[in-house]
C-alpha positions, 0 to 999 in steps of 0.5 A, a space after each residue: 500500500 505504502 509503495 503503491 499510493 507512493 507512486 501514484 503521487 510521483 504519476 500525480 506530480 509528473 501530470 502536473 508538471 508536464 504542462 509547465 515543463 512544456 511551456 518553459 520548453 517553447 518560451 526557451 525556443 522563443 527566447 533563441 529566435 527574438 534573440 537571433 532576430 533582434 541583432 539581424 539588420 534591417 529588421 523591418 525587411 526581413 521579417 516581411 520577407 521571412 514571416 509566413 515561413 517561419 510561421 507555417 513552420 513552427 505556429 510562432 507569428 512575429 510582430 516588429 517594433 519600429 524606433 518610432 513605436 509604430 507595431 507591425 506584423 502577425 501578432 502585433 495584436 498582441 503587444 499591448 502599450 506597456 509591453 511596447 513601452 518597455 521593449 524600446 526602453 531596452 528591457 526584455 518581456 516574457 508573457 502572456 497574452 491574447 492574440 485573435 481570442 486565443 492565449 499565447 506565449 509572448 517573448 519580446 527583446 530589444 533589437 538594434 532598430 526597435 524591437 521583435 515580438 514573437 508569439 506561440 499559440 498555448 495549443 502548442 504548449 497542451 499538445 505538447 504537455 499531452 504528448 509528454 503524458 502520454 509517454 508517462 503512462 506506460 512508465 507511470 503503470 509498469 511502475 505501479 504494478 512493479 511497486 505492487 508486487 515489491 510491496 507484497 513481497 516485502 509485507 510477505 517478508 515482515 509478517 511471516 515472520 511475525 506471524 511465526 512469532 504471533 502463533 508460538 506467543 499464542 502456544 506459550 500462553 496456551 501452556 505449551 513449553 519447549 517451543 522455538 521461534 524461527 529466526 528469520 526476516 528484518 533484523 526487527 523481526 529477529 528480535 522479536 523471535 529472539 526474545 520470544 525464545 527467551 521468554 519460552 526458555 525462561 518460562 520452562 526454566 521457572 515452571 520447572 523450579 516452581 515445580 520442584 518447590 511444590 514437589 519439596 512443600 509437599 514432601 515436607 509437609 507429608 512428614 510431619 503429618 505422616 508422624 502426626 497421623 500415625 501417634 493420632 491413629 495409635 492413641 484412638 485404638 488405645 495402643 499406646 502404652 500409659 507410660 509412653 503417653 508422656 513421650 508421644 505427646 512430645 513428639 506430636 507437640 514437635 512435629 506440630 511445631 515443625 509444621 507450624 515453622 514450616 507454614 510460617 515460612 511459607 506466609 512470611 514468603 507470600 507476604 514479601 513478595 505483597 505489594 502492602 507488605 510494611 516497612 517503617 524506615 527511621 533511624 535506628 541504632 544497630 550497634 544496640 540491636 545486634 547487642 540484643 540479638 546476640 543475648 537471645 541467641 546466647 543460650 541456643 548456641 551454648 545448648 549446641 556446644 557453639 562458641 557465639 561471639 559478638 564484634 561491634 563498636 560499642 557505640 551507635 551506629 544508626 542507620 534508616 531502617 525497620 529494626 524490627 525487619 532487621 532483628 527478623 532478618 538476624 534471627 534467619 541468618 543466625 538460625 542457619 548458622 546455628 543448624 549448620 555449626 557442628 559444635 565447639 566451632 564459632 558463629 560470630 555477628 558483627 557490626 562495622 562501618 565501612 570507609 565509604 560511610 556504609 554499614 554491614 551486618 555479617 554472620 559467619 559461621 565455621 560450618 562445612 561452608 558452601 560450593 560457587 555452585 551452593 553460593 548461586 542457588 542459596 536463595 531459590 526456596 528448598 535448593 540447598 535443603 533438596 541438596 543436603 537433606 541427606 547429609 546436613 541439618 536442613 530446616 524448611 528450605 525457606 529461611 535464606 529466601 526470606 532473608 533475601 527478599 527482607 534485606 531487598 525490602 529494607 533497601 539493602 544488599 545481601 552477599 553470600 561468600 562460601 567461606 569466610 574467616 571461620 571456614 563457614 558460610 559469610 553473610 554480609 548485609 550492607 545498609 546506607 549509613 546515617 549519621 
């Protein structure tokens, strides 16, 4: 369409030009001939000898001016007082003009004894400008049958592959995965393909770690309740003995805690990533907060055998926070490292400013550590519990998601490293300073 109305207005454009470039092609001849005659000598006399030849030959008529102003000839008729006014005051004319009712082409110079006039019937100048149009007709359709076909040609290049891409959007969205988009056409077009196909890839990707995460909910959800059915199902048919009573209700009670963890965890993911989940930043002091947490992880790790050691300033160190949120994002950290420590080796939580005025929280531990492999998972929920539930103390999978996306919500930055001073993990929470 684009190359079809381009054409038509380039045919339309050439129409209306062919009878001005007509025009300008007969005053050109006219000028030549006045030019010609205005330096002939006795003016008067060769005209009259040589007009109804040059007349018959080409339709131009002539008209001479005497020095005294009297006009003579064909299309005298046609020079008007003005026009004669000026050519004998030595300035040239190119006109206009009326000559026995008709319009003409009018061109006029000085000459030696007077001047010439020369006419052109503008019937001339139309059947010129219509032979000129019609050689633009053949031209003019070749042009636009040529434009037709480039122009669905080109359309059938862009919207295939469009088309393709269209159609593969339209299986993804449908629920199909491990489709590939064809890259071919326009360097747009390619790019849409591309894209599409990493989409494609990135939603199999995602679907396939959301599904590993319901799989591993599932299983950890089922134990617990495996253990709870079973001692329920014991104390209903009486087989319980009276004094194994005491110990399976501890283990009912354990068991019911751990579920009641597990769940928790999962709430607490579910509201991080809510949209009116809140956060009230104001200056708080750190150096008093990890104080207070290291007094209520005290006894937990002395009950485990671990030496808790504590490194700050002892003095404020305030940044603009919610130091609620952080306590939580502490207790997560610590949590883990306390799981993983075997005992007599070090967890330690220490607070520091840095040079560049920020402030960093860390808990390192002495733990077994992690791989770079460890380090790119740890925050995907249940990737690092799926990989060592067999050979390490694994909590629900959920804590260092959690810790992830509380320090995103706090405006800080989370670093894991896989082996720090201890030997174990390295946390490092860097927070803006203040103050």
């Amino acid at each position: 369409m684009v190359a079809t109305v381009a054409v038509l207005l380039a045919g339309f454009a050439g129409w209306r030009t062919a009878r001005s470039n007509a025009e300008a092609q007969y005053r050109e001849r006219l000028v030549r001939q006045a030019a010609v005659l205005s330096v002939a000598p006795n003016l008067s006399v060769l005209l009259l000898d040589q007009a109804q030849r040059l007349t018959g030959a080409t339709g131009v008529q002539v008209a001479v001016i005497a020095p005294d102003g009297q006009v003579a000839g064909p299309s005298a008729g046609a020079v008007t007082p003005a026009d004669r006014d000026a050519l004998l005051a030595g300035e040239d004319i190119s006109t206009t003009a009326v000559l026995g009712g008709a319009r003409v082409l009018l061109e006029g110079r000085p000459a030696r004894d007077g001047a010439v006039v020369l006419t052109q019937p503008f019937t001339e100048v139309d059947a010129a400008a219509d032979r000129i149009r019609a050689g633009l007709t053949l031209p003019l359709v070749a042009g636009l049958v040529g434009a037709a076909l480039a122009g669905a040609l080109l359309a059938r290049r862009i919207a295939r592959p469009l088309v393709d891409a269209a159609a593969v959007a339209h299986r993804l969205a449908g629920g199909e995965r491990d489709l590939h988009c064809a890259v071919h056409g326009p360097a747009e077009a390619r790019e849409v393909a591309r894209a599409l196909n990493t989409l494609g890839a990135a939603l199999e990707q995602s679907e396939g770690r959301q599904r590993a995460f319901l799989t591993s909910v599932s299983h950890e959800i089922r134990t617990p309740l495996t253990a709870l059915r079973g001692f329920a199902e014991a104390l209903a048919d009486g087989v319980v003995e009276p004094g194994q009573q005491e110990e399976v209700g501890r283990i009912l009670l354990s068991e019911t805690e751990r579920l009641d963890r597990f769940v928790t965890d999962l709430l607490e993911l579910a509201r991080l990533d809510a949209d009116d989940f809140h956060i009230t930043r104001e200056p708080a002091d750190l150096d008093a907060l990890v104080r207070e947490t290291a007094r209520a992880w005290t006894q937990q790790a002395r009950r485990q055998g671990l030496d808790l050691r504590l490194e700050h300033p002892d003095e404020p160190v305030t940044a603009a926070t919610d130091a609620f949120r952080v306590r939580q994002l502490l207790d997560g950290l610590l949590a883990n490292a306390v799981r993983h420590t075997p005992p007599g080796a070090p967890v330690v939580l220490a607070l520091r400013r840095t040079a560049e005025g920020q402030v960093e929280l860390q808990v390192r531990d002495g733990g077994p550590g992690l791989t770079e492999d460890d380090v790119r998972i740890a925050f995907r929920p249940g990737a690092l519990r799926d990989r060592y539930a067999a050979t390490r103390p694994t909590g629900t999978g959920l804590g260092l998601a959690i810790a992830q996306r509380l320090a995103e919500r706090l405006g800080a930055t989370l670093v894991l490293r896989g082996h720090g001073p201890e030997g174990g993990a390295h946390f490092t929470v860097t927070f803006p300073g203040e103050g």
